[in-house]
N, CA, C and O atoms as a Tinker XYZ file with bonds, in Angstrom:
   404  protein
     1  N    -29.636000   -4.554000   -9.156000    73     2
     2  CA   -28.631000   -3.744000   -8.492000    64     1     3
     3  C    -27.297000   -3.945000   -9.217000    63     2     4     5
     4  O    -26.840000   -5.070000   -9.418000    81     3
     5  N    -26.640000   -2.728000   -9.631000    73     3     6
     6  CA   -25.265000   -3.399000  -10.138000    64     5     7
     7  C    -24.337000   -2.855000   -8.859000    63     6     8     9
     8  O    -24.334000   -2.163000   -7.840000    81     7
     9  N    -23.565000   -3.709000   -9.716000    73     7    10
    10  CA   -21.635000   -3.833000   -8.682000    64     9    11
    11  C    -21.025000   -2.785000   -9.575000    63    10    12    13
    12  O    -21.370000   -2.681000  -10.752000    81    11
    13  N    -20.053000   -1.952000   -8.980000    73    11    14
    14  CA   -19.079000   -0.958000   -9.268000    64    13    15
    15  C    -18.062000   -2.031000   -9.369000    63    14    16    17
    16  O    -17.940000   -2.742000   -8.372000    81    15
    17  N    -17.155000   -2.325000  -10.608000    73    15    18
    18  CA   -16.276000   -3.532000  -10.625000    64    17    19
    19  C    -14.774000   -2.730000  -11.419000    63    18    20    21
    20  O    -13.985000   -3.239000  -12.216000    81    19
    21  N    -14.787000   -1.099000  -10.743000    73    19    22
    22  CA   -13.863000   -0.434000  -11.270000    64    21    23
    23  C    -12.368000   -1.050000  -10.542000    63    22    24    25
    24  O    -12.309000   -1.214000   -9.323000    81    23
    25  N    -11.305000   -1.329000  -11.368000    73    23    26
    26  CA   -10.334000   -1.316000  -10.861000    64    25    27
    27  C     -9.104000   -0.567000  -11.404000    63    26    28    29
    28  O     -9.098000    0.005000  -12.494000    81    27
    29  N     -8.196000   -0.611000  -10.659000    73    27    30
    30  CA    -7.107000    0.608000  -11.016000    64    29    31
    31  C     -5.911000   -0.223000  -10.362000    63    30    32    33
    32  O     -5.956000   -0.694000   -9.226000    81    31
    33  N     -4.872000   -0.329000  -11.212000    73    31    34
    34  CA    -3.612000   -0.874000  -11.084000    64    33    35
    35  C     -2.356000    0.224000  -10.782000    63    34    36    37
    36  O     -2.392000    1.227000  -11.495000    81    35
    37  N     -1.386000    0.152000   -9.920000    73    35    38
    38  CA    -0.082000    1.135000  -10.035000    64    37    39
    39  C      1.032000    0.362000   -9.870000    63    38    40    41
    40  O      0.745000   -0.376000   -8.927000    81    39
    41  N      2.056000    0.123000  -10.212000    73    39    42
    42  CA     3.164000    0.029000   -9.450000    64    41    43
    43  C      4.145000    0.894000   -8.792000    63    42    44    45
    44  O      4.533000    1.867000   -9.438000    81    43
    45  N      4.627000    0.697000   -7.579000    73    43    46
    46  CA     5.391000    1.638000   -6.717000    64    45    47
    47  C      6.474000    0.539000   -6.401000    63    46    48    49
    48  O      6.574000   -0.674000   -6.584000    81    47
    49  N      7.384000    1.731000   -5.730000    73    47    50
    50  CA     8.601000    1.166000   -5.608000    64    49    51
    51  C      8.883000    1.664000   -3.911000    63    50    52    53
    52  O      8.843000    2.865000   -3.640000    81    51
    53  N      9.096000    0.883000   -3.097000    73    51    54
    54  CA     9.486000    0.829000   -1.410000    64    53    55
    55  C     10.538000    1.662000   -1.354000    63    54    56    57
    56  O     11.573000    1.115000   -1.735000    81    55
    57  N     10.698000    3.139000   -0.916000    73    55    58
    58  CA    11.971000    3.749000   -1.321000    64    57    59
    59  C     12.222000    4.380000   -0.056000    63    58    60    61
    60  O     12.929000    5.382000   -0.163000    81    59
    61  N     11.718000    3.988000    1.545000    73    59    62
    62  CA    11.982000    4.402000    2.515000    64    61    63
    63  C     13.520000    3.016000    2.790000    63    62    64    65
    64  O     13.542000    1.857000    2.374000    81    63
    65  N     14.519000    3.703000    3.554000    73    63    66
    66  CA    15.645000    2.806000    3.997000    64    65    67
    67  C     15.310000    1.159000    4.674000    63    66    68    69
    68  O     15.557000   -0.005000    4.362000    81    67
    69  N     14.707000    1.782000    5.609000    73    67    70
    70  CA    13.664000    0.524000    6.235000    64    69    71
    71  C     12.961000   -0.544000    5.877000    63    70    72    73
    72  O     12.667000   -1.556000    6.513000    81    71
    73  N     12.697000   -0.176000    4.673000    73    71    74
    74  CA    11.329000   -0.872000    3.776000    64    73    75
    75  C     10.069000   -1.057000    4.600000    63    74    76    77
    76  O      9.970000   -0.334000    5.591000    81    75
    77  N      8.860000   -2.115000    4.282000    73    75    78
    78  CA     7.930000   -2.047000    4.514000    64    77    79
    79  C      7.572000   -2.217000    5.689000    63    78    80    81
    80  O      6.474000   -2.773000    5.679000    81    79
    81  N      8.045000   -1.964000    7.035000    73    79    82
    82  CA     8.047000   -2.959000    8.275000    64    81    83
    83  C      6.701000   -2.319000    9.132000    63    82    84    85
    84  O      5.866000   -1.682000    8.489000    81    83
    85  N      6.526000   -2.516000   10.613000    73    83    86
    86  CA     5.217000   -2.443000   10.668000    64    85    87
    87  C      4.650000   -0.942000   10.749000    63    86    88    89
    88  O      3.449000   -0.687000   10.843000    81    87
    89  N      5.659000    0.005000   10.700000    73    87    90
    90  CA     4.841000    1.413000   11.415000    64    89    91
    91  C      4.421000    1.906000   10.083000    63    90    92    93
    92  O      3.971000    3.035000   10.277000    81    91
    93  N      4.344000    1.586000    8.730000    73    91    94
    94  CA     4.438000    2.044000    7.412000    64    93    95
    95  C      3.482000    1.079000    6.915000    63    94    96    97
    96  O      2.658000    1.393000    6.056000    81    95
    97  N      3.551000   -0.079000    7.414000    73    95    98
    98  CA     2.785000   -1.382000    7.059000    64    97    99
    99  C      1.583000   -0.542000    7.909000    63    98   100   101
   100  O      0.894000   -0.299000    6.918000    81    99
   101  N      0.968000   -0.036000    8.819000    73    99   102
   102  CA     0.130000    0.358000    9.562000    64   101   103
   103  C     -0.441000    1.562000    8.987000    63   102   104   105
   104  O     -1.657000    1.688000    8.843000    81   103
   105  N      0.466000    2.520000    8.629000    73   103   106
   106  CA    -0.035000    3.895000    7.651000    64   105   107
   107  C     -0.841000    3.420000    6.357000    63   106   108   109
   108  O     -1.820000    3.906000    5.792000    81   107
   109  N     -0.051000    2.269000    6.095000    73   107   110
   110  CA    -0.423000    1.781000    4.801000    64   109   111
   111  C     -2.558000    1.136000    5.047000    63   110   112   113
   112  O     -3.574000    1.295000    4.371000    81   111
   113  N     -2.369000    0.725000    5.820000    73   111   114
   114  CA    -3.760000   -0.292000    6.041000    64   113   115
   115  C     -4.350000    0.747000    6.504000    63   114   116   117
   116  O     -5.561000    0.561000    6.390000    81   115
   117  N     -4.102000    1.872000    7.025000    73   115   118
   118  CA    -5.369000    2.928000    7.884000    64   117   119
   119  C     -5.449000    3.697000    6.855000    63   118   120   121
   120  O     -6.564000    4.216000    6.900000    81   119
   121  N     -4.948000    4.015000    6.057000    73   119   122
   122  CA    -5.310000    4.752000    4.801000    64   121   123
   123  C     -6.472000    3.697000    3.741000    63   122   124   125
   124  O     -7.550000    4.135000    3.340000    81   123
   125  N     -6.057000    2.553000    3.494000    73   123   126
   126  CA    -6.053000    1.794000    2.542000    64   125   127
   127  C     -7.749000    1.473000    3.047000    63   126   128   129
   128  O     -8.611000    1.271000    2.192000    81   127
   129  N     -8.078000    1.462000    4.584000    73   127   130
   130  CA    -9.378000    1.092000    5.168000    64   129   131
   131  C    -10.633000    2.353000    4.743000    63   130   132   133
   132  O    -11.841000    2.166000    4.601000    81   131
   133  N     -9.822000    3.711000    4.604000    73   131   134
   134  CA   -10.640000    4.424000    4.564000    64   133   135
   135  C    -11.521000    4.185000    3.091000    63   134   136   137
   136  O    -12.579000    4.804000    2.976000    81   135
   137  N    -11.199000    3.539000    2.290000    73   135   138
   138  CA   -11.964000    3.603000    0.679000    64   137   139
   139  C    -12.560000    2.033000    1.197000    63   138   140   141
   140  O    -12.131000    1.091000    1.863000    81   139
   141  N    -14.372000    2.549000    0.120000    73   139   142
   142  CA   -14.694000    1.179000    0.375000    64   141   143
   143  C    -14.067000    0.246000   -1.007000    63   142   144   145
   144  O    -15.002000   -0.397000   -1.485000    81   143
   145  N    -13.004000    0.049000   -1.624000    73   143   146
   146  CA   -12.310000   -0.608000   -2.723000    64   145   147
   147  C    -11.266000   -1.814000   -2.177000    63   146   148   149
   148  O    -10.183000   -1.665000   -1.612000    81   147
   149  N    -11.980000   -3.092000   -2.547000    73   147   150
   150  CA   -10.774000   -4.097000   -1.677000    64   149   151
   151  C     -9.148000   -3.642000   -2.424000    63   150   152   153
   152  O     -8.769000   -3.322000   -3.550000    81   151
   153  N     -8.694000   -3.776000   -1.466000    73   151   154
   154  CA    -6.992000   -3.173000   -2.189000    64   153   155
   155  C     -5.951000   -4.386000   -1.900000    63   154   156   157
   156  O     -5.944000   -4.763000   -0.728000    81   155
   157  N     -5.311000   -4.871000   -2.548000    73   155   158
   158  CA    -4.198000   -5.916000   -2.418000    64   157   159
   159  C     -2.783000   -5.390000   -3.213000    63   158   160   161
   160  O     -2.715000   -4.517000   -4.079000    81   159
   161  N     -1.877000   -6.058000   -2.742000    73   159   162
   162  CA    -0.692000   -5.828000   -3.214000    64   161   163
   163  C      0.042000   -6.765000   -3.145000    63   162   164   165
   164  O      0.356000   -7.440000   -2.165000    81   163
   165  N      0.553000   -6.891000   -4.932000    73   163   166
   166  CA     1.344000   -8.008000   -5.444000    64   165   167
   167  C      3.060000   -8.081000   -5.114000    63   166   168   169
   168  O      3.844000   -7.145000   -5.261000    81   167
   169  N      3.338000   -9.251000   -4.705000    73   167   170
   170  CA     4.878000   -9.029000   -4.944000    64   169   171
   171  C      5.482000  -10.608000   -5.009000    63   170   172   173
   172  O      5.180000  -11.481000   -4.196000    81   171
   173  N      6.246000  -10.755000   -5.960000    73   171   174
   174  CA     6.643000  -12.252000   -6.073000    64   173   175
   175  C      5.358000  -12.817000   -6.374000    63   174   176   177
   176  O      5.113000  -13.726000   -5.581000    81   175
   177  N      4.660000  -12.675000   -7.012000    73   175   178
   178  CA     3.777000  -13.645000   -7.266000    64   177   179
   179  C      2.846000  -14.102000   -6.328000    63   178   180   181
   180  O      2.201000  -15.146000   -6.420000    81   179
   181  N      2.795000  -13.200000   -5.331000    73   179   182
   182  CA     2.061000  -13.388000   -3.931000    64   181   183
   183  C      0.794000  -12.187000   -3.827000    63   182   184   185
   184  O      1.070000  -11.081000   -4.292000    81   183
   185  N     -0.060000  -12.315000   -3.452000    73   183   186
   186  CA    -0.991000  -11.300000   -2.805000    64   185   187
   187  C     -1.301000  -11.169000   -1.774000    63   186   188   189
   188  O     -1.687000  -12.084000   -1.047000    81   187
   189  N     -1.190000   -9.811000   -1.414000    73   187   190
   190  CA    -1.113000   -9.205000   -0.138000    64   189   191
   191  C     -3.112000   -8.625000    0.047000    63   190   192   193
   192  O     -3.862000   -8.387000   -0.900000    81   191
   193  N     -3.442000   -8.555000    1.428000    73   191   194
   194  CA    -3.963000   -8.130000    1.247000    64   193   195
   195  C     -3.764000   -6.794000    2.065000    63   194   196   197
   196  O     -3.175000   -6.673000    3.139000    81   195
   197  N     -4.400000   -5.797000    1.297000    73   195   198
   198  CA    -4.065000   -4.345000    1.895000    64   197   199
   199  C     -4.245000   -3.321000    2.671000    63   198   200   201
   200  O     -3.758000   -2.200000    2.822000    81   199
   201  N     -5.320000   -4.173000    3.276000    73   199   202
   202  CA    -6.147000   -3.629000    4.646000    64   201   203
   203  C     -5.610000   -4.487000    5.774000    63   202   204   205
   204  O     -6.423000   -4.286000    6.677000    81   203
   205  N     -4.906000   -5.137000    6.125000    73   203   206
   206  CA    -4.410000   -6.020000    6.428000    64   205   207
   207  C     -2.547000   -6.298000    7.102000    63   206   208   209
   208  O     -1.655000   -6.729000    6.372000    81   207
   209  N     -2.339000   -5.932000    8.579000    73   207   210
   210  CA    -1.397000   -5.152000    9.484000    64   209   211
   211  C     -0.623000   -6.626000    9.169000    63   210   212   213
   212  O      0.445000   -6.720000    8.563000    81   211
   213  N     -1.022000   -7.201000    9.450000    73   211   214
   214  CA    -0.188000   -8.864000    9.557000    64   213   215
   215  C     -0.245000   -9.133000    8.234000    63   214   216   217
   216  O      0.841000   -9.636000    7.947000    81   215
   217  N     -1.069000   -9.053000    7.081000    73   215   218
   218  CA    -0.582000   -9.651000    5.324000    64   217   219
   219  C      0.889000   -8.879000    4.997000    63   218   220   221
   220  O      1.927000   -9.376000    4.559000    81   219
   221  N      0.611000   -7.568000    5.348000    73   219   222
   222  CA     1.447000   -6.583000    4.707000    64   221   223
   223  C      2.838000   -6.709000    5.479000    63   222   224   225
   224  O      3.906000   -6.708000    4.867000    81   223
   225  N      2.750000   -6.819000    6.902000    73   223   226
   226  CA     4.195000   -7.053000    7.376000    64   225   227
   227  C      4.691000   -8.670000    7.049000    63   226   228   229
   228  O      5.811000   -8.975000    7.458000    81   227
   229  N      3.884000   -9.719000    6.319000    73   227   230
   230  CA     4.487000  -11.042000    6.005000    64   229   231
   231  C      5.404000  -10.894000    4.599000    63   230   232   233
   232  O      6.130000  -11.816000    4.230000    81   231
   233  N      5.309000   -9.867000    3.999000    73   231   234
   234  CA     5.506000   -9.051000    2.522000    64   233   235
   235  C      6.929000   -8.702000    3.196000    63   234   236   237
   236  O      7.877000   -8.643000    2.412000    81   235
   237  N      7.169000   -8.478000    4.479000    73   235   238
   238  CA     8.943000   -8.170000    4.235000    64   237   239
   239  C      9.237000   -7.446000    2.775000    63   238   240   241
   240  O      9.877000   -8.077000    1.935000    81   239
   241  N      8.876000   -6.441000    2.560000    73   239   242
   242  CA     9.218000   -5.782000    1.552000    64   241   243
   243  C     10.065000   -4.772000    1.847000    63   242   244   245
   244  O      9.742000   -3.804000    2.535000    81   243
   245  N     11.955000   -5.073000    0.996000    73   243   246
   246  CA    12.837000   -4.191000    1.893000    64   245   247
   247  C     12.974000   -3.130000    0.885000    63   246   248   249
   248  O     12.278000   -3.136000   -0.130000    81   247
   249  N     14.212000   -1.839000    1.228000    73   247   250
   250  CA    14.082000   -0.441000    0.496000    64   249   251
   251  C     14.376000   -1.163000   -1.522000    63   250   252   253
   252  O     15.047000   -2.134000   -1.873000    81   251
   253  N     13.731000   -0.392000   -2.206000    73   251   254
   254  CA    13.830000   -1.277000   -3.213000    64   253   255
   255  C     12.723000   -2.099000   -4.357000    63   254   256   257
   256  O     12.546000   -2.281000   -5.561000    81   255
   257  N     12.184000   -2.406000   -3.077000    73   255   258
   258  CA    10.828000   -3.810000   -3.565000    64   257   259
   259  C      9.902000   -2.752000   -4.189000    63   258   260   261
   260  O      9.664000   -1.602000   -3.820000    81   259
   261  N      9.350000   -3.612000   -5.461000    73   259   262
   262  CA     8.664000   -3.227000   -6.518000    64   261   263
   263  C      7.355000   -3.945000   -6.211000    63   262   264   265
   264  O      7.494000   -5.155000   -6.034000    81   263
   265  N      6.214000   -3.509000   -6.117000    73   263   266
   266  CA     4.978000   -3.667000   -5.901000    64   265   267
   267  C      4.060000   -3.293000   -6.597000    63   266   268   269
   268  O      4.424000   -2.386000   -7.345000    81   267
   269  N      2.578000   -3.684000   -6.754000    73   267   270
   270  CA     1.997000   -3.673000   -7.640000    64   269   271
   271  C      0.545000   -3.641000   -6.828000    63   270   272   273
   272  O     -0.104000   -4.494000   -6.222000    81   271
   273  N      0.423000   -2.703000   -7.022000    73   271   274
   274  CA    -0.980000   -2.139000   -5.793000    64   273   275
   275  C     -2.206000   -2.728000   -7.005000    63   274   276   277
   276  O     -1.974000   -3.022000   -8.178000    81   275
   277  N     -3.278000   -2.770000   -6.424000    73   275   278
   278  CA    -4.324000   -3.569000   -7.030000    64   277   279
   279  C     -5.362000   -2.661000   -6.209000    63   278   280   281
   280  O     -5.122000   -2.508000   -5.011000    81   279
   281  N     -6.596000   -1.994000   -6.808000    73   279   282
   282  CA    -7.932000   -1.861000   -5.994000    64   281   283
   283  C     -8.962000   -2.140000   -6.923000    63   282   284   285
   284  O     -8.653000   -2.228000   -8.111000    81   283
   285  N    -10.297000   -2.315000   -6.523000    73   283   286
   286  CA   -11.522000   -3.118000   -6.971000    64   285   287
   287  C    -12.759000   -2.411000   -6.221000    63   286   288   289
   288  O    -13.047000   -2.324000   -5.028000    81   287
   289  N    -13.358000   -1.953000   -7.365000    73   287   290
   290  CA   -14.232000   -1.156000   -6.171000    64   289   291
   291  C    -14.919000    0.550000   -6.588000    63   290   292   293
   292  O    -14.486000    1.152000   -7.570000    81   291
   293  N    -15.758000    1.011000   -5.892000    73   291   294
   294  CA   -16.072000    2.289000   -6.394000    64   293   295
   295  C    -15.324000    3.380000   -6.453000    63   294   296   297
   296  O    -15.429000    4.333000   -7.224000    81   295
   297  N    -14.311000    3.132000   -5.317000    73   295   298
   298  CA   -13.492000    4.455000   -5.031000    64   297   299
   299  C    -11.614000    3.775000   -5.747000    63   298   300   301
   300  O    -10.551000    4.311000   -5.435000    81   299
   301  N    -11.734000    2.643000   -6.618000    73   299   302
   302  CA   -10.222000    1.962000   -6.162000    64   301   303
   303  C     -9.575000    3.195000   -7.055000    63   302   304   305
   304  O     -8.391000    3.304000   -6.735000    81   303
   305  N     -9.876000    3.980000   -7.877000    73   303   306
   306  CA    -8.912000    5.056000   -8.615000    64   305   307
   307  C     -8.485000    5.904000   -7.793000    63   306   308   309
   308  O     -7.340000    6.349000   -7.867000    81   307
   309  N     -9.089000    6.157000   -7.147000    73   307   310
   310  CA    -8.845000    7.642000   -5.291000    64   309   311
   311  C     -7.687000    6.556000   -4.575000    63   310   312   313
   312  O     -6.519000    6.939000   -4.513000    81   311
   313  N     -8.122000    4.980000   -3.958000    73   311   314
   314  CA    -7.645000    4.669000   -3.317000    64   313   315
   315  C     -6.133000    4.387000   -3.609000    63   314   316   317
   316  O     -5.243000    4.864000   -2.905000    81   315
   317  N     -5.779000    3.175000   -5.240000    73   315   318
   318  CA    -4.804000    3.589000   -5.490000    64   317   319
   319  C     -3.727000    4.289000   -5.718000    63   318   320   321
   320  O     -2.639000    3.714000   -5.688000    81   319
   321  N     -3.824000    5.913000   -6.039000    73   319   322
   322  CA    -3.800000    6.885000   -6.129000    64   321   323
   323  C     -3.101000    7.432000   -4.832000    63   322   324   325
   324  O     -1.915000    7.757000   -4.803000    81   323
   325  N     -4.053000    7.506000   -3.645000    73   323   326
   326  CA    -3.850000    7.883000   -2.129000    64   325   327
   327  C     -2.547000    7.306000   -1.682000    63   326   328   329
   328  O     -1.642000    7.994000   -1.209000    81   327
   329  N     -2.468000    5.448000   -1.926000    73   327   330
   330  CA    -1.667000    4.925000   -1.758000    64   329   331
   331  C     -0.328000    4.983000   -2.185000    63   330   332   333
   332  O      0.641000    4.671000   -1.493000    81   331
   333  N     -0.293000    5.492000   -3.636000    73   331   334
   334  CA     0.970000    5.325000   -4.139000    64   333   335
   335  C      1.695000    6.432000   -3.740000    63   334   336   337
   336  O      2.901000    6.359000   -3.505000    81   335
   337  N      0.859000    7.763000   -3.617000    73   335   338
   338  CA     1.437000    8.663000   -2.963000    64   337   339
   339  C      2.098000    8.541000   -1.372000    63   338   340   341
   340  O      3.011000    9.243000   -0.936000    81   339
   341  N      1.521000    7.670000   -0.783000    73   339   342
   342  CA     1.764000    7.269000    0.819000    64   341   343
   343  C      3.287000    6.713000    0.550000    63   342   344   345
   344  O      4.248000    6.909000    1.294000    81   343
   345  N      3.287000    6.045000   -0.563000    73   343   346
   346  CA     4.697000    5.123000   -0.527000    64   345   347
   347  C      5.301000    5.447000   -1.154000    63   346   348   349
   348  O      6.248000    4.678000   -1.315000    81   347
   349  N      5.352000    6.812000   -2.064000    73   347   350
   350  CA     6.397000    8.045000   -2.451000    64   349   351
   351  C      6.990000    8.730000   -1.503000    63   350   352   353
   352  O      8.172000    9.069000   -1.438000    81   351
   353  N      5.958000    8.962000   -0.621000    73   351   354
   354  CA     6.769000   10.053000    0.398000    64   353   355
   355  C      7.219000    9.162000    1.403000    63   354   356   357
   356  O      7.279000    9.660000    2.527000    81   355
   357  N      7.671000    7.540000    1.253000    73   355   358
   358  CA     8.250000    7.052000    2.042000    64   357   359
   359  C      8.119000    7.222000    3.279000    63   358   360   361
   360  O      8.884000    7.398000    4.227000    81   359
   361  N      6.357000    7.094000    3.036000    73   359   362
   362  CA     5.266000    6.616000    4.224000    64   361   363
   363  C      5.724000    7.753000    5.289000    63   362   364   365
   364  O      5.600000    7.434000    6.471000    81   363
   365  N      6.258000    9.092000    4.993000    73   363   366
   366  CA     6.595000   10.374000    5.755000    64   365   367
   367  C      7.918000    9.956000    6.956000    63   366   368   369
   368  O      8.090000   10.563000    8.013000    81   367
   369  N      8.716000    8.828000    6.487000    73   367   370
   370  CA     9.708000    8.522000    7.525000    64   369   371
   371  C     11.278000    8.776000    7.082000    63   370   372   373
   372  O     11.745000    8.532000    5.970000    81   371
   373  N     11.817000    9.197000    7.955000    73   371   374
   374  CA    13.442000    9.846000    7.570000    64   373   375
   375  C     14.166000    8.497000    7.326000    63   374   376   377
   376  O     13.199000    7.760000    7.132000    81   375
   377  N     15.045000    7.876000    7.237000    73   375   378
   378  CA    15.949000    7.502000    6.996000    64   377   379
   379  C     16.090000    6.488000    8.315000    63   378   380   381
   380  O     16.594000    5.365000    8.271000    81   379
   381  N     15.741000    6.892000    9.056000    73   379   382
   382  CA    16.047000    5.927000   10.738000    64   381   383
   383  C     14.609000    5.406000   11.214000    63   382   384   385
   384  O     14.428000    4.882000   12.314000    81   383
   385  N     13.553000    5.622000   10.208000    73   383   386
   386  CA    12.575000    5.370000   10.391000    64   385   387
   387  C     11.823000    6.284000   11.158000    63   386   388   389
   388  O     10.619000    6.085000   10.993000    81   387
   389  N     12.093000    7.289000   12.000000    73   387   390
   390  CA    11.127000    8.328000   12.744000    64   389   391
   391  C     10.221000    9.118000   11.822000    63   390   392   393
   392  O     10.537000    9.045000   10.635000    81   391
   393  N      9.536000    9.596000   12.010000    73   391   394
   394  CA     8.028000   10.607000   11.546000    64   393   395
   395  C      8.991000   11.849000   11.443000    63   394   396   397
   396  O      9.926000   12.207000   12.159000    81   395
   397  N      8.282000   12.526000    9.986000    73   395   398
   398  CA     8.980000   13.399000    9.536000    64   397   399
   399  C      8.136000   14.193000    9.516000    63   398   400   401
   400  O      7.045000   14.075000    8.958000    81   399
   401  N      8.646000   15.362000   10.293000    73   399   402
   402  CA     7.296000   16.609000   10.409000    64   401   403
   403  C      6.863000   17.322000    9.085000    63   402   404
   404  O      5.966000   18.165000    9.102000    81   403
């Protein structure tokens, strides 16, 4: 049997006002759950893991923070991908943090 041992690297940049806190930290992991590709995210020399509501809000990552998404896995090119886009559009939140239609 083989292993799919594809991985795919991005870096993104936290560019909502707020930064990473939990309602974005939460978009982030319900997206990140849907691929079967373990996904982590680097910062300071730390790994996050990316499915993961409590890793990702210990990441305090404020507007700014440079990150380094990591996936492993059959789908991690879709998943990375999915993700970096999630944290371009500044996880769809205005400026005060509310949901942006």
């Amino acid at each position: 049997m083989s292993h799919d041992t594809t991985v795919a690297h991005r870096q993104v940049v936290i560019l909502n006002r707020l930064g990473l806190h939990v309602r974005p930290a939460m978009k982030f992991v319900e997206l990140a759950s849907r691929f079967q590709a373990e996904v982590c995210v680097r910062h300071n020399n730390n790994e996050f893991n990316g499915k993961s509501l409590l890793s990702l809000t210990m990441m305090a990552a404020e507007c700014g923070t440079r990150l380094e998404l990591e996936a492993r896995g059959p789908d991690a090119a879709a998943a990375v991908e999915a993700l970096a886009q999630l944290v371009s559009a500044r996880f769809h939140e205005d400026d005060d943090g509310e949901p942006m239609e």
